[in-house]
VMD Tcl script that draws the C-alpha trace (Angstrom):
set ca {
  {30.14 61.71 -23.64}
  {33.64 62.77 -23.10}
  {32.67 65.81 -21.94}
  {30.88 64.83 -18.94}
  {33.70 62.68 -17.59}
  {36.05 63.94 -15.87}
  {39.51 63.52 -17.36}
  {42.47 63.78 -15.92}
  {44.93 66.32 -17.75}
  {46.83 64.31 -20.64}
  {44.05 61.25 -21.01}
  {42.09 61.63 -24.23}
  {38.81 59.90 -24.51}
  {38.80 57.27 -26.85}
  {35.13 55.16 -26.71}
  {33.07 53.90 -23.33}
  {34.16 49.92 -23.37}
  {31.97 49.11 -20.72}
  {29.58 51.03 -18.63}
  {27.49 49.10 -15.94}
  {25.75 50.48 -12.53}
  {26.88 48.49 -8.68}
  {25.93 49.42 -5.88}
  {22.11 48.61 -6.12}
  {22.09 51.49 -8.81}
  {24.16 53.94 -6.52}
  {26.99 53.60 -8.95}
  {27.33 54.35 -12.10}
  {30.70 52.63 -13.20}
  {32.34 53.40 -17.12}
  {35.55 51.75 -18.23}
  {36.60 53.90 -20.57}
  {39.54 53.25 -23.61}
  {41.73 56.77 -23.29}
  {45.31 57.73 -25.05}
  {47.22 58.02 -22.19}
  {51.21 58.36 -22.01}
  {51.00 57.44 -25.73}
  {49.54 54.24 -25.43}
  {45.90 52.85 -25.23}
  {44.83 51.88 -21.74}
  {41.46 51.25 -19.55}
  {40.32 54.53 -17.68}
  {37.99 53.48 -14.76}
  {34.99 56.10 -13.96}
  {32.89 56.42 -11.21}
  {29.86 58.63 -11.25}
  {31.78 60.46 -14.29}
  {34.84 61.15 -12.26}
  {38.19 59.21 -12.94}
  {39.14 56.89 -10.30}
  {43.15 55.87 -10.91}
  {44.40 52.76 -10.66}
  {45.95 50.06 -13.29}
  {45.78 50.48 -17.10}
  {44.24 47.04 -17.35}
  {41.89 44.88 -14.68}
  {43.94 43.14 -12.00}
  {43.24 39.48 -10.64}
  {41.40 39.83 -7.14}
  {43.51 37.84 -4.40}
  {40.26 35.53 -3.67}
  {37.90 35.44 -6.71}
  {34.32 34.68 -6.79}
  {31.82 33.62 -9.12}
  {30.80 37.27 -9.36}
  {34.12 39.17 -9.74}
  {37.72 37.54 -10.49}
  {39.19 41.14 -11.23}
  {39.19 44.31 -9.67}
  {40.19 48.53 -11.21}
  {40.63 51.48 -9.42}
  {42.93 51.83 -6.32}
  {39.28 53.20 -3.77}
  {37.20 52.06 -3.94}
  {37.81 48.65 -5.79}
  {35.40 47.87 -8.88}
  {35.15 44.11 -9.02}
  {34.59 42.80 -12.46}
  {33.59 39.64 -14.14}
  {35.84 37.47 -16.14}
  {33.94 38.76 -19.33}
  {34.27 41.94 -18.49}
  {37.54 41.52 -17.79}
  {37.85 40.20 -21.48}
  {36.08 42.58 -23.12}
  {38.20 45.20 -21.68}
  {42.10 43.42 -22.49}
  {40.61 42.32 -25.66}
  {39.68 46.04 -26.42}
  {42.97 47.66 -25.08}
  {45.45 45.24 -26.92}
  {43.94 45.22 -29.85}
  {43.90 48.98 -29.95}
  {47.66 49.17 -28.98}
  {48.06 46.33 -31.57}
  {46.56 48.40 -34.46}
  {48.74 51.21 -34.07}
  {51.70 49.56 -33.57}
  {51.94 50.49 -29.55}
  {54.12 48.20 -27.51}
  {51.29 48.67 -24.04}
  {53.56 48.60 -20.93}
  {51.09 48.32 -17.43}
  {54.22 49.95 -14.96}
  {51.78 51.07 -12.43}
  {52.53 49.74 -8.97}
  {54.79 46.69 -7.96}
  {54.03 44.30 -10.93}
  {54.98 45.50 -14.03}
  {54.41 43.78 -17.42}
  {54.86 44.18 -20.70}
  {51.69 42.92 -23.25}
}
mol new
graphics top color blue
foreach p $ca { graphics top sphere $p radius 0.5 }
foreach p [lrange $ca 0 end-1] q [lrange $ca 1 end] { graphics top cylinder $p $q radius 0.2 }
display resetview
């Protein structure tokens, strides 16, 4: 699977955590668990090219009942709060494992999980 994404130079593929199609099938959208910068982190992919944005799904400024989290910088992927789940739960725990200490420093809020 790895090979048909494509990755950016210095991301290695990990496992798919989530794949799922928007769009009304247009889209095929993979959130993908990649080494990056020595620590785990969620890879966004759309149509089996990398999209950047944030390591980890970010709260959308006005939820709804279908999406309460967005990745990628353009376009936006909304995501559900389970999906949003599944994808923290699988990141952290990863980082937690091998004794990573996951920083998210990509754009103005920066936290440390």
């Amino acid at each position: 699977m790895s090979e048909t994404l494509q990755m950016p130079d210095g991301m290695v593929f990990e496992k798919i955590i989530l794949s799922k199609t928007v769009g009304n099938g247009i889209y095929q959208v993979d959130v993908v668990l990649v080494l990056h910068k020595n620590q785990y982190e969620a890879a966004l992919f759309l149509n089996r090219q990398y999209k950047p944005g944030p390591p980890l799904p970010r709260p959308l400024d006005n939820p709804s009942a279908v999406a309460t989290h967005w990745m990628s910088v353009r376009p936006r992927v909304g995501l559900s709060e389970e999906e949003t789940n599944l994808i923290t739960d699988e990141v952290l725990s990863e980082n937690r494992v091998k004794r990573i200490t996951f920083k998210d420093s990509w754009g103005p809020d920066q936290d440390e999980f």
